[in-house]
ChimeraX commands (.cxc) that place a marker at each C-alpha (Angstrom):
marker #1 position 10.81,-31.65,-13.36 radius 0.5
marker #1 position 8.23,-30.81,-10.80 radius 0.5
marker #1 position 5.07,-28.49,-10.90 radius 0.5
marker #1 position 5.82,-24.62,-9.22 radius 0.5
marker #1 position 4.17,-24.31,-6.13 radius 0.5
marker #1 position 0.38,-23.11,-6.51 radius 0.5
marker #1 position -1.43,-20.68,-3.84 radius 0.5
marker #1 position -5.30,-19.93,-4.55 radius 0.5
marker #1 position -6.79,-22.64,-6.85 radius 0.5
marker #1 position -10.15,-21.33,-7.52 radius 0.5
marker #1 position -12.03,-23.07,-3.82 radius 0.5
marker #1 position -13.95,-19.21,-2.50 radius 0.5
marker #1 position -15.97,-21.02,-0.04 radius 0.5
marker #1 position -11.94,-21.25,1.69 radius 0.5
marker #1 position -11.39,-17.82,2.08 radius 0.5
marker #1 position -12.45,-16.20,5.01 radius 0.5
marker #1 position -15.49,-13.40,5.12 radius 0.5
marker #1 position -17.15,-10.96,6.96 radius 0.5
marker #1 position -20.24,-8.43,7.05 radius 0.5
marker #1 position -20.29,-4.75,5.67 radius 0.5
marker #1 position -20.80,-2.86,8.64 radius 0.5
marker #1 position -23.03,-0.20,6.26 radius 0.5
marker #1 position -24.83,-2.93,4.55 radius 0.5
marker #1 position -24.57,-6.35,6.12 radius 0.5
marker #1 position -23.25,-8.27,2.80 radius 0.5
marker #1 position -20.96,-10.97,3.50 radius 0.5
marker #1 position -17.31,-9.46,2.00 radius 0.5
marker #1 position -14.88,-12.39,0.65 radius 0.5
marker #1 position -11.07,-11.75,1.53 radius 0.5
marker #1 position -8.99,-10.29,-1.50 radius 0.5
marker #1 position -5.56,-10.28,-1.98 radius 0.5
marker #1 position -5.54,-6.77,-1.81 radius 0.5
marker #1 position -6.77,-6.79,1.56 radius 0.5
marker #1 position -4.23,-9.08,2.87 radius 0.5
marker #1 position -2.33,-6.68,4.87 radius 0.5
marker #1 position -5.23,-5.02,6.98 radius 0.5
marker #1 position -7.79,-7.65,6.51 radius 0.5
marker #1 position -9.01,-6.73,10.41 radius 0.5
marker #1 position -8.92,-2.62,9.60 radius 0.5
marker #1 position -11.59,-3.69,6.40 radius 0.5
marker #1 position -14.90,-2.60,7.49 radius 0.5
marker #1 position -16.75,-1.73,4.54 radius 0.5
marker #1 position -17.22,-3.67,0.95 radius 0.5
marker #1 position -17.34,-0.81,-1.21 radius 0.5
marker #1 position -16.34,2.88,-1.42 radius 0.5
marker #1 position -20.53,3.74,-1.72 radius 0.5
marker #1 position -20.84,1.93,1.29 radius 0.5
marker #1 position -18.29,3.95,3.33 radius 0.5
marker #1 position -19.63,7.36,2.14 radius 0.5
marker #1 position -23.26,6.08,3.36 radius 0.5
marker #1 position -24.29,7.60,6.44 radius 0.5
marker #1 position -24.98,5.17,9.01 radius 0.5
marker link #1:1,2 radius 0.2
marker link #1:2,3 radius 0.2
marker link #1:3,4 radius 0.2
marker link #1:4,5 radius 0.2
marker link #1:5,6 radius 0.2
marker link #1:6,7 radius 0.2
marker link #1:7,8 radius 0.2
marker link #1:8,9 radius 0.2
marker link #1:9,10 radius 0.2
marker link #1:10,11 radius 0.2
marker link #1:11,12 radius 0.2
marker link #1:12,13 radius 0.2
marker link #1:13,14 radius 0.2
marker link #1:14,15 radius 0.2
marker link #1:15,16 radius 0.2
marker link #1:16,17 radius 0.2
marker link #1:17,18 radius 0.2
marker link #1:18,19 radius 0.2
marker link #1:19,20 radius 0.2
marker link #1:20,21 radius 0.2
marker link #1:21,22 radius 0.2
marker link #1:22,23 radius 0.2
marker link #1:23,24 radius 0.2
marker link #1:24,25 radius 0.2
marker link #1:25,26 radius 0.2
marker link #1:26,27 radius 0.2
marker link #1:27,28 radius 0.2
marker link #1:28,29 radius 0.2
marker link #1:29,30 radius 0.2
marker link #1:30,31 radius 0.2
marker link #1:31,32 radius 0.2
marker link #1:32,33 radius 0.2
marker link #1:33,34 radius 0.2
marker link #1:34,35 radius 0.2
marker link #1:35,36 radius 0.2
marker link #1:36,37 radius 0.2
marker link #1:37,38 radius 0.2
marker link #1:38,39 radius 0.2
marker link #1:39,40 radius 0.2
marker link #1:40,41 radius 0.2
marker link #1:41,42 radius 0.2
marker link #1:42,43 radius 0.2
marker link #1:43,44 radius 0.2
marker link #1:44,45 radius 0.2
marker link #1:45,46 radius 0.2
marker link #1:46,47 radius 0.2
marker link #1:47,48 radius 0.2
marker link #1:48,49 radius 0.2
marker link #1:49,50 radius 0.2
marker link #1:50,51 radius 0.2
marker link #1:51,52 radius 0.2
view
């Protein structure tokens, strides 16, 4: 019998990132964010209430 088919095995440095446009921190893709990864603009909910 073969092995099911594997996605994401653990390798981060893969996944693409980008800065927080409040704070500048480099933001690793999630799954989560999948569907509007080029909408995501900020890493965290604190840094979207922030003013600019």
């Amino acid at each position: 019998m073969s092995e099911p088919k594997r996605g994401f095995r653990g390798n981060k440095q893969a996944l693409p990132t980008k800065p927080c446009v409040a704070c500048g921190r480099p933001m690793t893709w999630r799954h989560a964010w999948a569907k509007n990864w080029a909408e995501v603009r900020y890493c965290s909910d604190a840094c979207r209430k922030r003013p600019r």
